[in-house]
KOLKOLRO-835858 format. One record per residue (C-alpha): residue number from 1; y, x, z. Coordinates in Angstrom, 2 decimals. Last residue first. Layout:
<atoms>
+-----+---------+---------+---------+
!  nr !       y !       x !       z !
+-----+---------+---------+---------+
! NUM !       Y !       X !       Z !
...
+-----+---------+---------+---------+
</atoms>
This chain:
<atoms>
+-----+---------+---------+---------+
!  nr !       y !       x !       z !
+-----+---------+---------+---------+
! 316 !   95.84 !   31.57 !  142.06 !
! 315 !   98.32 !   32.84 !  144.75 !
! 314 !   98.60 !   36.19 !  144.04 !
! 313 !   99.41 !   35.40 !  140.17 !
! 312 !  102.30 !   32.18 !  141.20 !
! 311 !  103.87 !   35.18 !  143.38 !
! 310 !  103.87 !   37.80 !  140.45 !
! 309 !  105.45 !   35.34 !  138.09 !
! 308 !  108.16 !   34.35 !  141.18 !
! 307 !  109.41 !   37.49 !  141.60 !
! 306 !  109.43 !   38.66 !  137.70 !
! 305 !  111.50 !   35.66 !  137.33 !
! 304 !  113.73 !   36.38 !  139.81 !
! 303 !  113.79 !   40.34 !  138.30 !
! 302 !  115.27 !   39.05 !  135.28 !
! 301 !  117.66 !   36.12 !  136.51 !
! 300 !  119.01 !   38.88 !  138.69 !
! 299 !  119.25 !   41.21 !  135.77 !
! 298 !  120.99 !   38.79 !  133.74 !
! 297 !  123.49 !   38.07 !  136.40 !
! 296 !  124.08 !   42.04 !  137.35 !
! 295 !  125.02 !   42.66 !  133.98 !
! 294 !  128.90 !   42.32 !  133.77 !
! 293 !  129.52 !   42.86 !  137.70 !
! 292 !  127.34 !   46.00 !  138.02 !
! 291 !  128.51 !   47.44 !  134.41 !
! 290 !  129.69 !   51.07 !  135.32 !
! 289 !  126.70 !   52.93 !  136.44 !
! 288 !  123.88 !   49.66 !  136.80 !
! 287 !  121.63 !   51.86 !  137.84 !
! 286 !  119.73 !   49.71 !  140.53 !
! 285 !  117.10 !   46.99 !  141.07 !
! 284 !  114.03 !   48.08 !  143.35 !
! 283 !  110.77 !   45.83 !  143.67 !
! 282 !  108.82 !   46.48 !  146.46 !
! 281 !  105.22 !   46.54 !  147.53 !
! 280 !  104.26 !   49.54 !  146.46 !
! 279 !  107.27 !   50.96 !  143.53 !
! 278 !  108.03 !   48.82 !  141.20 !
! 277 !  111.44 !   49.11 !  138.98 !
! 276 !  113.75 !   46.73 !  137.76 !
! 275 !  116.09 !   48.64 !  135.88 !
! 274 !  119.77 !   49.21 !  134.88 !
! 273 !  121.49 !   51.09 !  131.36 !
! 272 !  123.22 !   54.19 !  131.45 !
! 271 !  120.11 !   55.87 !  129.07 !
! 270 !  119.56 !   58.57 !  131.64 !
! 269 !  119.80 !   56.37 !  135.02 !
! 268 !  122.75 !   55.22 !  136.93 !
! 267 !  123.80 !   54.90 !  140.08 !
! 266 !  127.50 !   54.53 !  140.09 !
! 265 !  129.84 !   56.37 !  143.22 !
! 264 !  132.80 !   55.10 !  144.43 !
! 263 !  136.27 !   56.48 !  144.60 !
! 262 !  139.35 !   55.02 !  145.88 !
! 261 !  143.35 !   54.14 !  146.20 !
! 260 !  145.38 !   51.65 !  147.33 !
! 259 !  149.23 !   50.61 !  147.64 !
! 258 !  150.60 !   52.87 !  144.81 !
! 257 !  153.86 !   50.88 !  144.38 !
! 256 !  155.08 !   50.09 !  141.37 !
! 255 !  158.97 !   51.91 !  140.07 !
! 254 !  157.30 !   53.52 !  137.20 !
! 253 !  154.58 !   50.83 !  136.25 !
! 252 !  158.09 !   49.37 !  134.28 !
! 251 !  158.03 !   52.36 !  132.28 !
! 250 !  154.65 !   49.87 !  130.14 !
! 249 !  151.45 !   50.99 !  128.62 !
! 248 !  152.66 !   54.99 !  129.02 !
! 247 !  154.05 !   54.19 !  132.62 !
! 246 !  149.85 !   52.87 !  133.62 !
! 245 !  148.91 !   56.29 !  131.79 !
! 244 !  151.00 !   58.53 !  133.75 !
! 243 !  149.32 !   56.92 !  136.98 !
! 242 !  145.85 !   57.54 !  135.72 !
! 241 !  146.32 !   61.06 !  134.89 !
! 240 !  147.84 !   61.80 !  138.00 !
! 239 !  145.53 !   60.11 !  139.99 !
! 238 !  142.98 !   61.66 !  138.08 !
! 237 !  144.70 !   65.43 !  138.22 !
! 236 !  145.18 !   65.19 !  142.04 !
! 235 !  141.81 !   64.36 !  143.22 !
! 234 !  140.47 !   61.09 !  144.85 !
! 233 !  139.21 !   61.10 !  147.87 !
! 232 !  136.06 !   63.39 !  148.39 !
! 231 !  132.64 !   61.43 !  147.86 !
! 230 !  131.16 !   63.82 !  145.99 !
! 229 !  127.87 !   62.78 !  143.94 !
! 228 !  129.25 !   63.74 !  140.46 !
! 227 !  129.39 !   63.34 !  136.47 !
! 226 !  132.56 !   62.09 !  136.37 !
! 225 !  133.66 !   58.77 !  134.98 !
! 224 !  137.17 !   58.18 !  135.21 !
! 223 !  138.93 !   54.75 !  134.12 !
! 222 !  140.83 !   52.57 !  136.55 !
! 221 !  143.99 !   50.71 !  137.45 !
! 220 !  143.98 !   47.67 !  139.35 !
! 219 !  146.99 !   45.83 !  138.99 !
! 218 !  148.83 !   43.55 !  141.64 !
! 217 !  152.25 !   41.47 !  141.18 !
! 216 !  151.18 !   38.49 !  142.27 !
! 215 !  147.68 !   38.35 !  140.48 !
! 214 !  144.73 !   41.03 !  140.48 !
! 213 !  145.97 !   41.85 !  136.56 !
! 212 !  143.32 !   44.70 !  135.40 !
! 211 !  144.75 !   47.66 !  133.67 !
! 210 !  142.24 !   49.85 !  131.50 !
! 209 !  142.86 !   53.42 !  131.15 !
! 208 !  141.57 !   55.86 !  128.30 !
! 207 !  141.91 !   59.72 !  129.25 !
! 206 !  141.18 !   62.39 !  127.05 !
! 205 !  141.51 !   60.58 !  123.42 !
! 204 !  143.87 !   57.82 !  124.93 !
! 203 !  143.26 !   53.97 !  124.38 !
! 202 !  144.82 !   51.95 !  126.94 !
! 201 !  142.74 !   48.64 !  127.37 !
! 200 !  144.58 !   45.67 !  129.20 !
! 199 !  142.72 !   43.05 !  131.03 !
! 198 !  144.75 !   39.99 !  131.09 !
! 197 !  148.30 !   38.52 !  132.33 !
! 196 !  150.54 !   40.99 !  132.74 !
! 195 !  154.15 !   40.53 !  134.38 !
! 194 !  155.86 !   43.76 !  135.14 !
! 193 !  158.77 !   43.55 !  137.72 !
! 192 !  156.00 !   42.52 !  140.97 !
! 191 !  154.22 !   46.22 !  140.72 !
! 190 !  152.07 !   46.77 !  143.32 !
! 189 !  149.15 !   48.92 !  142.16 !
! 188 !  145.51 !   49.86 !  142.89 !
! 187 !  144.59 !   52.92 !  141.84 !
! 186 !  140.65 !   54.28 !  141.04 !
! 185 !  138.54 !   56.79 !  140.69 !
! 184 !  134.35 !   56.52 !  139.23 !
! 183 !  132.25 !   58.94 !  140.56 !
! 182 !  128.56 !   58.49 !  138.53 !
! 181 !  125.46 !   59.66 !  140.36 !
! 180 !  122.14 !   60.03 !  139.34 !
! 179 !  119.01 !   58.04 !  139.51 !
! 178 !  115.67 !   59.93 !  137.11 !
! 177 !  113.20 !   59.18 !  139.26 !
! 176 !  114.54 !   56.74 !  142.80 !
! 175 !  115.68 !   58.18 !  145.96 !
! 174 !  117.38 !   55.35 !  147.73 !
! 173 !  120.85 !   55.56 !  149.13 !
! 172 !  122.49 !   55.68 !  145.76 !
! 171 !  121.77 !   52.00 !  144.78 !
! 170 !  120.92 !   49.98 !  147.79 !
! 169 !  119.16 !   46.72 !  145.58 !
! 168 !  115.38 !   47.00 !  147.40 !
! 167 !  113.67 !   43.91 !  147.02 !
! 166 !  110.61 !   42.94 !  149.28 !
! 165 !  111.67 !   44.73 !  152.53 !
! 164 !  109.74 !   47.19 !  153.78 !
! 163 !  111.27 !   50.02 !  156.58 !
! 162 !  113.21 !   47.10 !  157.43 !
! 161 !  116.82 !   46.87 !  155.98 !
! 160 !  119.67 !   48.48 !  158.69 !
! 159 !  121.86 !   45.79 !  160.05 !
! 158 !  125.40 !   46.12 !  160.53 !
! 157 !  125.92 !   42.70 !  158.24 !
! 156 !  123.36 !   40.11 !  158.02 !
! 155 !  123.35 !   38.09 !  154.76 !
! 154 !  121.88 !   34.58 !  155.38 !
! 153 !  119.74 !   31.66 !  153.33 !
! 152 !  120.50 !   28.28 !  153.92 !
! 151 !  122.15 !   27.07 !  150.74 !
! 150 !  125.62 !   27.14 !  152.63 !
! 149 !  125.06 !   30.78 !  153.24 !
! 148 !  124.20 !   31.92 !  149.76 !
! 147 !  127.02 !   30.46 !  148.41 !
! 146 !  129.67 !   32.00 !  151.07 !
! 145 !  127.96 !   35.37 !  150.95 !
! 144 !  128.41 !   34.84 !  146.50 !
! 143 !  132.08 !   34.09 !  147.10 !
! 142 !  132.68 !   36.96 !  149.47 !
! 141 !  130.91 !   38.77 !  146.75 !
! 140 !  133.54 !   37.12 !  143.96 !
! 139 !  136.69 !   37.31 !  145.81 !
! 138 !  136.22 !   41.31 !  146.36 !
! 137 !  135.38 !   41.31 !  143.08 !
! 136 !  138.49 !   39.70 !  141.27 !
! 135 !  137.05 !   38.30 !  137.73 !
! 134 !  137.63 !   39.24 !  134.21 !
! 133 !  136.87 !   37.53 !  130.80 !
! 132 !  135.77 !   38.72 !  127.69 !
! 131 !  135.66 !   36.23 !  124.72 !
! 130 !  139.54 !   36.61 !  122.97 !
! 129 !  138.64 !   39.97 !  122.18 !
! 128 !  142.35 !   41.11 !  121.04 !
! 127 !  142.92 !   44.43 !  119.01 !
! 126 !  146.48 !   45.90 !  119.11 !
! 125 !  148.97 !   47.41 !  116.24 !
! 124 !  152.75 !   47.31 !  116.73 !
! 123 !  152.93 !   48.63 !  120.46 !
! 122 !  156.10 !   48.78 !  122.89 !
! 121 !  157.94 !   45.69 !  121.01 !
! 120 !  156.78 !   43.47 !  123.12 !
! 119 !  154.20 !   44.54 !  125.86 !
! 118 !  156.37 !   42.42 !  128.73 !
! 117 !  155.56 !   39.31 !  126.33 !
! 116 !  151.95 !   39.68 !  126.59 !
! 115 !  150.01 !   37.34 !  124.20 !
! 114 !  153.32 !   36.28 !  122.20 !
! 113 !  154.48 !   39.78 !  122.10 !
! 112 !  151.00 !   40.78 !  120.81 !
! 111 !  151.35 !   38.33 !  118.34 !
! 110 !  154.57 !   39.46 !  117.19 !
! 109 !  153.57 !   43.19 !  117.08 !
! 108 !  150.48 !   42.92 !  114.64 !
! 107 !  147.06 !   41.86 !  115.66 !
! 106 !  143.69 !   42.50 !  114.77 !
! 105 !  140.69 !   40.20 !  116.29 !
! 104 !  137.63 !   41.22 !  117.60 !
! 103 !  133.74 !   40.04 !  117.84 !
! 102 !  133.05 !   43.05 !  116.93 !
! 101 !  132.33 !   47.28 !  117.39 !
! 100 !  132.10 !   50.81 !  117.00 !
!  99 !  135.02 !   50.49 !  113.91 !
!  98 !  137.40 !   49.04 !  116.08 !
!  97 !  137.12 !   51.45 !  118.79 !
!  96 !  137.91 !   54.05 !  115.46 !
!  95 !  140.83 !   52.43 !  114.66 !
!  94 !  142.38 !   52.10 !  118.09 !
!  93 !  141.53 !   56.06 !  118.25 !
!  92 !  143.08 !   56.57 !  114.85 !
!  91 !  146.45 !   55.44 !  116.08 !
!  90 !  146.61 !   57.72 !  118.86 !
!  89 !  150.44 !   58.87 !  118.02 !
!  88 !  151.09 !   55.20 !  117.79 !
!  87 !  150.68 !   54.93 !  121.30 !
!  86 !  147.51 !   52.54 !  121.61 !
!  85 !  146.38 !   49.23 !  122.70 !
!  84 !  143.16 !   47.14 !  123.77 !
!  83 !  143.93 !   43.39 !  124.64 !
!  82 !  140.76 !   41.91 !  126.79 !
!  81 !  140.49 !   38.06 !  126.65 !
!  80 !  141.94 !   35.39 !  129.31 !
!  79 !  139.19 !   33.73 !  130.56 !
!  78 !  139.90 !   34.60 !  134.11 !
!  77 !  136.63 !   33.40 !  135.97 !
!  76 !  137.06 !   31.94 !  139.51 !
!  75 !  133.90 !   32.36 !  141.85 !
!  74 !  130.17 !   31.53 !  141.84 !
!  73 !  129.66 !   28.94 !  138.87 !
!  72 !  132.03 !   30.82 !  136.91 !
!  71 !  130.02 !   34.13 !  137.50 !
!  70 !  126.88 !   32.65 !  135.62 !
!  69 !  129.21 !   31.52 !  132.67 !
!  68 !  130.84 !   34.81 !  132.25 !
!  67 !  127.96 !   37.05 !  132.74 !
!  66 !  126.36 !   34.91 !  129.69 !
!  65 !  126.61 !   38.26 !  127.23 !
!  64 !  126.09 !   40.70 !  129.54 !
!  63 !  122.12 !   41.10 !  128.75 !
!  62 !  122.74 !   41.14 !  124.93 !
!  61 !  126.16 !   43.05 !  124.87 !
!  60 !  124.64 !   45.54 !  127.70 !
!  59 !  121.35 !   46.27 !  125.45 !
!  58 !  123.39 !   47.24 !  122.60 !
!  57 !  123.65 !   50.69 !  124.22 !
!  56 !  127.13 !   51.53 !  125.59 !
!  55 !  130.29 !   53.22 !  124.30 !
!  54 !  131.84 !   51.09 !  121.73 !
!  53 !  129.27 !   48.18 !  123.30 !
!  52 !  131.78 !   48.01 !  126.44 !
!  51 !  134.75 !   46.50 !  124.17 !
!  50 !  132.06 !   43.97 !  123.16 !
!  49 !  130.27 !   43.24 !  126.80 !
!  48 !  133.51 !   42.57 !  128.43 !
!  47 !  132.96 !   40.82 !  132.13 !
!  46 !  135.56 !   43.38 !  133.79 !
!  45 !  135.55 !   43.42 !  137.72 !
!  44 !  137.27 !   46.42 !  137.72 !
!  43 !  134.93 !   47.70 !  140.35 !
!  42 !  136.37 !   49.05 !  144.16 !
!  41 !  134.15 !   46.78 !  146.48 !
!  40 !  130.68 !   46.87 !  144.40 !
!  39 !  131.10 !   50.88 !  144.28 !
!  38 !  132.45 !   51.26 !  147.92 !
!  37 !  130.13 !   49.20 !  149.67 !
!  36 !  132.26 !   49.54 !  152.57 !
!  35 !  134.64 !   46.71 !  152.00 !
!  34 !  131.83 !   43.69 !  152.24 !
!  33 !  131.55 !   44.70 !  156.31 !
!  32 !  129.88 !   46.16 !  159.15 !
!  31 !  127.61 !   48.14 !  156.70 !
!  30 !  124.31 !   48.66 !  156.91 !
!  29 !  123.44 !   45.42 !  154.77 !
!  28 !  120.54 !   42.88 !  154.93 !
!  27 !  120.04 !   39.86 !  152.87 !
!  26 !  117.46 !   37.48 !  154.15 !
!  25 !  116.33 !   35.08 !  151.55 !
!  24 !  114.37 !   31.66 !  151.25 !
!  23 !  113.29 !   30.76 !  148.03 !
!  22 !  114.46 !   27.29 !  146.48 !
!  21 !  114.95 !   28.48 !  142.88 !
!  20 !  119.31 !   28.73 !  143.76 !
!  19 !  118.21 !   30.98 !  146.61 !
!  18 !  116.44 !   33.58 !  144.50 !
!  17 !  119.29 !   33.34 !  142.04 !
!  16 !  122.07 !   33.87 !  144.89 !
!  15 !  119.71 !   36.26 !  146.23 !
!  14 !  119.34 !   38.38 !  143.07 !
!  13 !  123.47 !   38.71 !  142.35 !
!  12 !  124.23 !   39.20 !  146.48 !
!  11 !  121.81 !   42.04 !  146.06 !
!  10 !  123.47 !   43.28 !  142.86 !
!   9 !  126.87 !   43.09 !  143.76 !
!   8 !  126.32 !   44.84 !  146.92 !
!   7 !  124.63 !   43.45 !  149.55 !
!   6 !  121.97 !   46.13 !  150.18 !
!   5 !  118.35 !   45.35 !  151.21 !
!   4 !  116.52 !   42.18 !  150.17 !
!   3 !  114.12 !   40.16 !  151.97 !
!   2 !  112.08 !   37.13 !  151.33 !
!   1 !  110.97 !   34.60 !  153.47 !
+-----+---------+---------+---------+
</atoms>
């Protein structure tokens, strides 16, 4: 039997895999529910390693690169591209994205009207990566539970971990070298008069937004990254911020209603990118800051292996 504590993405990632080899798995979580791992719960859900790469090490395009396929063996995968955008006053900002990156193509109003008819005529210059893809989290870990289940493994809920378990995935509630805090804010809107089918990018030099369609009428709306462990709700200026944005990309946002709103906090260590760390008897998995959903497959097939190498060793 092996055990894992914390059923956020990453935990529900590793079992799946470790369940999928033939392994037995207990999953245990603290919380009553899916809901209250905030981080896992509130994510954008984006699987888009190339318009990540403009700000990320080349690391996440490599190990993010399959996400998509993994993910569409769990839950529903909306293969739909990412469109990024900008007022024409920020012009050079859509040019320099381009420049940090691939895998794109450039588009002029028409085609952008054809992609997103609501976004016609609002922007004449875009850049479409026709490869990323975007999933609904909360879908996908109730997905992964489900999976894990019917292969005979379980995830207990309202159950503290055992002092020792053999794979520690809790993120901010362990106290690894280096692990700091990321509070990321987010808005979840209703808004059934604008019709958006993908993951929209809104390029701003202070603020940048991206808009992710949750179907009938709902759009997450996300962006910040401060440097912080507070768990207050979310403060004036971001929602603000965030909310202006969304009626930039489209005045229709103006009459949505704000039906959600919440902050999580990333682990993440000094070079933004995850690791599989041992420490004793334990292996821990954690810092993924803002790329849980897009690398946590790769990781899981990473430390799975490391799993099973180690248990083939003791047993010669």
């Amino acid at each position: 039997m092996i055990t894992i504590a914390g059923a956020g993405v990453a935990g529900l990632c590793v079992a799946l895999e470790l369940v999928r080899r033939g392994h037995q798995v207990t999953v245990f979580e603290q919380g009553e529910s899916l809901e209250l791992n905030q981080s896992s719960h509130l994510a954008g859900g984006m699987l888009a390693p190339w318009c990540e790469r403009v700000s990320a090490p080349e690391d996440v395009v490599q190990l993010g690169a399959g996400a998509a396929d993994w993910w569409a063996k769990v839950t529903e995968v909306q293969r739909t591209g990412t469109l990024v955008v900008a007022p024409p006053r920020d012009r050079a900002e859509l040019r320099q994205f381009a420049s940090r990156t691939d895998q794109y193509e450039q588009l002029g109003d028409n085609r952008i009207a054809d992609l997103e008819p609501d976004l016609a005529g609002r922007f004449s210059k875009a850049l479409f990566f026709d490869q990323e893809c975007h999933l609904d989290p909360r879908q996908a870990r109730q997905d992964l539970v489900q999976q894990i289940e019917e292969l005979g493994s379980e995830v207990r809920f309202g159950e503290p971990a055992p002092e020792r378990v053999d794979i520690d995935c809790r993120g901010g509630a362990v106290d690894l070298p280096e692990l700091r805090m990321v509070r990321g804010e987010m808005v979840m809107l209703e808004c059934p008069d604008v019709t958006i089918t993908r993951t929209v990018r809104l390029l701003h030099p202070r603020i940048p937004i991206y808009l992710v369609p949750r179907g009938k009428g709902i759009y997450m709306l996300g962006a910040t990254m401060v440097e912080s462990d507070s768990w207050r709700a979310i403060s004036l200026r971001s929602a603000l911020e965030l909310l202006g944005a969304a009626f930039a990309l489209h005045p229709g946002f103006g009459e949505a209603s704000v039906i959600e709103t919440g902050v999580g906090l990333r682990p993440a260590f000094p070079d933004n990118l995850p690791r599989i760390i041992k420490r004793d008897d334990t292996y821990h998995l954690n810092g993924f800051y803002r790329h849980g959903y897009l690398l946590a497959p790769a990781m899981a097939q990473q430390l799975a292996d490391q799993f099973e190498q180690e248990q083939l060793q003791c047993a010669s």
